[in-house]
C-alpha positions in Angstrom: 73.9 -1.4 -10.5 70.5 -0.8 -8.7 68.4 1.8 -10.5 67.7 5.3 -9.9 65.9 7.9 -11.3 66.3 11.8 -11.4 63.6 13.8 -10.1 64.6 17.6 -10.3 67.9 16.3 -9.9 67.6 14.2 -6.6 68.0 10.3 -7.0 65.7 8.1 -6.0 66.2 4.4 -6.0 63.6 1.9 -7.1 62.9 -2.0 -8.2 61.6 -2.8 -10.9 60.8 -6.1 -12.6 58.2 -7.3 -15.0 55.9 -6.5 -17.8 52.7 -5.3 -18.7 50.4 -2.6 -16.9 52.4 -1.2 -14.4 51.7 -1.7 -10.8 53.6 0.6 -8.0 54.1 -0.6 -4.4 54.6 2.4 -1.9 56.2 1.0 1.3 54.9 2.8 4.5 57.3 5.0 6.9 60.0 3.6 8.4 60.6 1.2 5.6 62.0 0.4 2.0 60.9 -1.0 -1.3 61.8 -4.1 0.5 59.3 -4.3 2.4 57.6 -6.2 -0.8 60.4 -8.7 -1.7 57.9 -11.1 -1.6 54.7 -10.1 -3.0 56.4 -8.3 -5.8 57.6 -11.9 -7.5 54.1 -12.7 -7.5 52.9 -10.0 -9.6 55.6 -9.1 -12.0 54.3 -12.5 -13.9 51.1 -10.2 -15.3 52.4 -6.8 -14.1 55.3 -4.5 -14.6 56.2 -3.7 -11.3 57.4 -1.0 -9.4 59.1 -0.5 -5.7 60.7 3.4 -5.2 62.4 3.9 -1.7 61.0 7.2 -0.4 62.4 10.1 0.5 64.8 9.2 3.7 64.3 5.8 2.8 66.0 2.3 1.6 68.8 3.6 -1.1 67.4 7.1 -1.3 68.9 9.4 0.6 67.4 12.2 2.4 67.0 15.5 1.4 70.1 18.2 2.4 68.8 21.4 4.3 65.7 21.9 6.0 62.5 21.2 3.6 58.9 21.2 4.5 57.0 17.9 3.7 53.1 18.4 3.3 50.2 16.4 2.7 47.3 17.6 1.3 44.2 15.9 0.4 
């Protein structure tokens, strides 16, 4: 079974493999977690590591009703 986790009770999928200080890799838009199927086997020797599918993304799904997405910096 692939992981998810709950955030305000939408699941969002994720990798994860590894130990030690955790490292997350963020895949860019139009993409998925694996996008780093092969850089994340060479970090999760030193690192914990982390892939989440965004939002709309990979396993996640997308959100149901209109939502606005903002980006502030």
């Amino acid at each position: 079974m692939m992981p998810y986790a709950q955030i305000n009770g939408f699941a969002a999928h994720y990798t994860e493999a590894g130990k030690g200080e955790t490292v997350v890799l963020l895949h860019a838009g139009g993409t998925s977690s694996a996008h780093w199927r092969k850089i994340a086997p060479q970090l999760q020797g030193r690192f914990r590591v982390v892939a989440p599918d965004l939002i709309g993304f990979g396993e996640t799904g997308s959100w149901s009703g209109e939502r606005e997405l903002t980006h502030d910096d």
